[in-house]
C-alpha atoms as one frame of an Amber mdcrd trajectory, in Angstrom:
protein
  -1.508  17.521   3.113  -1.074  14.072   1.558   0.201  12.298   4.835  -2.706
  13.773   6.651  -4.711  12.180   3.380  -3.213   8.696   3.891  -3.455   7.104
   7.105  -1.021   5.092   8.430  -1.662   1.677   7.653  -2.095   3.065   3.932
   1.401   3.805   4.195   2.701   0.797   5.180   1.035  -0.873   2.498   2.215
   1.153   0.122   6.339   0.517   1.582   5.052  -2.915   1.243   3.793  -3.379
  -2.257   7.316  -1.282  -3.493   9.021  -3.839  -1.891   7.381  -6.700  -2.957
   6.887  -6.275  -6.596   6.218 -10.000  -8.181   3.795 -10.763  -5.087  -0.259
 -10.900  -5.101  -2.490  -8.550  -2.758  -3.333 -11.225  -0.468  -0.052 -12.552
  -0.030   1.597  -8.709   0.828  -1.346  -8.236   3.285  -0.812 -11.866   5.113
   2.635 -11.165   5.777   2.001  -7.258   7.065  -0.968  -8.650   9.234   1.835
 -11.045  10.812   4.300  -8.586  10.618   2.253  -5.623  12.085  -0.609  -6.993
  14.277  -2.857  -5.184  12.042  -6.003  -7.468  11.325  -5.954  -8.748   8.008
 -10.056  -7.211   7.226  -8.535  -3.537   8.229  -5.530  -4.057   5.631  -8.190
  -5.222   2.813 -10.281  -1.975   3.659  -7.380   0.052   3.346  -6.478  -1.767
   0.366  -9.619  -0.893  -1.191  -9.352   2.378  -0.299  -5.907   2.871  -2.144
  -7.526   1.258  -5.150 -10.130   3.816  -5.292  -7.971   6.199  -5.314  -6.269
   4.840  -8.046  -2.654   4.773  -5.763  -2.844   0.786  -6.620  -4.148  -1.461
  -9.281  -5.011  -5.259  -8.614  -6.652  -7.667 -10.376  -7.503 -11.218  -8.705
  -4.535 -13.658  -8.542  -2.550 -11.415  -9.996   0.184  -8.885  -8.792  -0.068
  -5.655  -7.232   1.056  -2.667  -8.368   1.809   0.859  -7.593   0.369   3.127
 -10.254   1.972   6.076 -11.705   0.130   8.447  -9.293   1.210   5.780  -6.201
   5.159   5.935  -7.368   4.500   9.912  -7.211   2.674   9.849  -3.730   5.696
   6.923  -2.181   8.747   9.343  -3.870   7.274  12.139  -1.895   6.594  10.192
   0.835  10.137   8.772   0.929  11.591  12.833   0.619   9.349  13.628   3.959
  10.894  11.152   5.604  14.312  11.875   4.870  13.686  15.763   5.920
């Protein structure tokens, strides 16, 4: 039920902001737009999105971060995968 929840580029923003733990919002969603081909407005929606959920916390010019609930949702995430 959660993957059909999160949508895909959720998901890779999520792998991104655990990998990327001292960066800032805008500079993790630069580099996946690059990385991705995934226009920079659609990450910033999703973004938003995961926010509002309360899967991320950001504040401006500061770093991102996973919140307790988002560690929970990637760890299960990462166990699907590995099934």
């Amino acid at each position: 039920m959660l993957i059909k929840t999160l949508n895909n580029t959720q998901l890779i923003i999520l792998k991104k902001i655990s990998e990327n733990k001292e960066s800032t919002l805008s500079s993790i969603l630069r580099t996946t737009s690059e990385e991705n081909k995934i226009p920079l407005s659609t990450l910033k929606l999703n973004s938003k999105k995961l926010k509002e959920l309360e899967i991320i916390e950001y504040r401006n010019y500061k770093r991102v971060e996973l919140t307790d609930s988002g560690l929970l949702v990637l760890n299960i995430l990462k166990g699907v995968e590995t099934v």
